[in-house]
C-alpha positions, 0 to 999 in steps of 0.5 A: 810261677812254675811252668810244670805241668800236673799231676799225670794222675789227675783227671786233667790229663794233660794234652802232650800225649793225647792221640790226634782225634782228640786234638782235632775234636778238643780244637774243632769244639773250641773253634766252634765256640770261638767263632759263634762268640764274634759271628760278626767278623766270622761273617765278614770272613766268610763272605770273601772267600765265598765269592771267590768259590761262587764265582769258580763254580758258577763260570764252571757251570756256564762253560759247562752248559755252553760245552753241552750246547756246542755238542748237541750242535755237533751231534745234531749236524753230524760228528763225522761232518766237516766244512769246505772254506776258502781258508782256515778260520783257525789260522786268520790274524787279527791284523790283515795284511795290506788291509785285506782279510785272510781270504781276500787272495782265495778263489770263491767256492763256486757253484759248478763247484757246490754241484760237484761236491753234492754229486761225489758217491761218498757225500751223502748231503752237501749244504753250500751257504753263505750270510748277507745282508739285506731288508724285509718287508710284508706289506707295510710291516718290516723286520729287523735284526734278520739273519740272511742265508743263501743256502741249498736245499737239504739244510734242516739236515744240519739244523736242530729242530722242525718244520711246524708249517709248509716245507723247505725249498727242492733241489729243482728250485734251488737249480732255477734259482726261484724266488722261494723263502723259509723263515723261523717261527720267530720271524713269522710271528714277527712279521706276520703275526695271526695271519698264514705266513705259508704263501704270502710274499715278503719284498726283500732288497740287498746287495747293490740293487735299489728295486724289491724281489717279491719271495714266496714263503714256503715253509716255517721252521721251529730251531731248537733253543739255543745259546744265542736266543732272539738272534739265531731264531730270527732269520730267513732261508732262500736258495743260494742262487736266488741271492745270487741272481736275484739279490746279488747277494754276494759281494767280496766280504761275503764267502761261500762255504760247504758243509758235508755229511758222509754217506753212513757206510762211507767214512769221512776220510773217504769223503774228504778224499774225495772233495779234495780231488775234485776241488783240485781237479776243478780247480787245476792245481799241480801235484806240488800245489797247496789246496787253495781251500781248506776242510774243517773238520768238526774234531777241530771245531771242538777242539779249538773251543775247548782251547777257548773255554779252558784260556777262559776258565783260567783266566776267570779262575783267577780273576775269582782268585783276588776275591780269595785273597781278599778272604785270606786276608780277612781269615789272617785279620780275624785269626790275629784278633782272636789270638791276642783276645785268647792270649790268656786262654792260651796260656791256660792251655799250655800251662795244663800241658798243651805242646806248640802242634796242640795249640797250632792245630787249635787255630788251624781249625779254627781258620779252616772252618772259616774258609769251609764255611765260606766254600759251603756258601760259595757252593750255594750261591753258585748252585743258585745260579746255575739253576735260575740261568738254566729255567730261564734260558736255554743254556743247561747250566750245571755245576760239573764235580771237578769244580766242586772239588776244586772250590773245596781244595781252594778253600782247604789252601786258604784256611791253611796257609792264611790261618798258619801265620796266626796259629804258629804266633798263638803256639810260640807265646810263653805260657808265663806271658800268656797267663800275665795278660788280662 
């Protein structure tokens, strides 16, 4: 059998000097064909590549909805507050040292300490707050999983959300350390259900004391939804120094921190400045001595979250990247089959004067429209996701463009690189060879 092509003239013209639209329409029509002739194992292929780009984008938009939430708490405390600590959260190691957490060897930020803060001119509100544990009773109905707060007045500065009844506690109750309690509307409906829980006496007990302490509630706060739902709602606010004198409340594992707003013509500089000199005075240190405590601010909160979500992202991504792999093979598999089914047709092509990048283009395609199909479904099922986890949950799931363009370009890789072994084998047959095949 000759391998000379025919006669330029006829209307068969022949492929070599065709321009690239053509090839890449003649491939994509063919391809097409092709993969609706075996849907089956098209299918099959499509499915391991579209998990790999479901899972991309649906952590995408959870990190992204989680980003968001974080930021709405920022903006709601304020984006020039920092915290006073007895030591760097950021800078705590796994393994204490002598069995003693980081802040074991750290001075308790004390109250005179607190009061002094609140009264520097460059501090507009100065929250001091420490958690702990302890038990809540109402007549014989007692509550579980309640998040304990000591805490000063001016707090609900710091909080997102309202008081749908009664008020939070004054300065003047906090100074006198009286038996006073805000609780979140999910601890009153729990607690007290139909009845007003503004005025009613709740029985509290913690810290090492056996005997009850009677607390009057005096206000009922509505948080905004958040991330952490049931758990973050559920809790109990009293003054800081009620913990302390009437629940000795604070123990050695429990540290108080303050959380600070700058007065608004005041930068946060200015009021850093001036906690830490106070502190410091208060605290006699000398002009080479380190601060034995330390300011966070929320620049650095952020960004250590960032530094958390983005090791997360990557370490999800690729973990997803197995289920693209897992697609890639299946695209290699199912581009091998269809190059030894297609030998003849091959043949057919090169013998009607198609070249190597002709027919290599041919197959290309063919495997891209499978990892693109797969990207497409991916995108959906992500889609899906996203919106059913933001309408039952409070977490703004959105799908962010990068990853759109990320899941794409993933999947651009894996149809090239998975469907080049099976195109450069269909395009280095024979044409002699190829059209003996039956």
């Amino acid at each position: 059998m000759s391998n000379t092509v025919p006669h330029r003239g006829s209307h068969e013209e022949p492929f070599r000097h065709a321009p690239i639209g053509r090839i890449v329409g003649e491939g994509l029509r063919v391809a097409f064909d092709a993969l609706r002739a075996n849907w089956l194992r098209t299918i099959l292929a499509v499915l391991g590549v579209g998990i790999g780009v479901g899972v991309v984008v649906t952590i995408a938009a959870l990190i992204s909805g989680i980003r968001s939430e974080v930021m709405t708490a920022f903006e709601a405390s304020g984006p020039q507050s920092f915290v006073v600590m007895p030591f760097d959260f950021s800078d705590a190691r796994a393994s204490f040292n002598a069995g003693r957490p980081p802040w074991w060897d750290r001075p308790e930020i004390t109250n005179e300490e607190v009061r002094r803060v609140q009264s520097l001119p460059a501090v507009g509100e100065a929250v001091a707050q420490y958690e702990f544990e302890a038990a809540l009773r109402f007549q014989s109905q007692w509550a579980w999983g309640v998040v304990f707060r000591g805490i000063s007045s001016g707090w609900p500065a710091f909080y997102g959300g309202d008081f749908v009844a009664g008020r939070d506690f004054t300065a003047a109750e906090v100074g006198q350390a009286r038996s006073v309690m805000v609780v979140s509307s999910e601890l009153a409906e729990n607690l007290f259900g139909e009845l007003d829980p503004v005025g009613k006496r709740v029985r509290v007990s913690a810290g090492r004391r056996a005997s009850n302490e009677l607390f009057t509630v005096v206000g009922v706060y509505e948080p905004l939804p958040n991330l952490l739902g049931e758990v973050a709602d559920n809790f109990a606010h009293i003054p800081f120094t009620a913990a302390d004198k009437r629940l000795k409340a604070r123990t050695r594992w429990t540290f108080m921190n303050i959380q600070v707003n700058p007065r608004a013509p005041v930068g946060s500089n200015e009021a850093e400045n001036q906690v830490v000199a106070a502190l410091r005075s208060m605290r006699e240190l000398g002009p080479r001595e380190e601060n034995n405590f330390r300011i966070i601010r929320s620049e650095q909160m952020i960004e250590m979250f960032n530094q958390f979500t983005g090791m997360f992202l990557v370490v999800m991504v690729g973990l997803s990247s197995v289920g693209m792999l897992v697609g890639g093979i299946g695209v290699i598999g199912i581009m091998l089959i269809s190059v030894t089914e297609r030998t003849r047709e091959i043949g057919v092509r090169k013998s009607m004067g198609a070249t190597r990048r002709e027919i290599k283009w041919q197959f290309l395609l063919e495997a891209s429209l499978i990892t693109a199909g797969g990207a497409g479904a991916g995108l959906l099922v992500g889609w899906g996701i996203s919106e059913v986890i933001a309408s039952i949950s409070p977490l703004p799931a959105r799908i962010p463009i990068w990853s759109v363009f990320a899941a794409l370009g993933i999947a651009a890789m894996t149809g090239i690189v998975f469907g080049m072994i099976p195109a450069v084998r269909a395009s280095k047959l024979p044409p002699v060879d190829a059209l003996r095949q039956e």
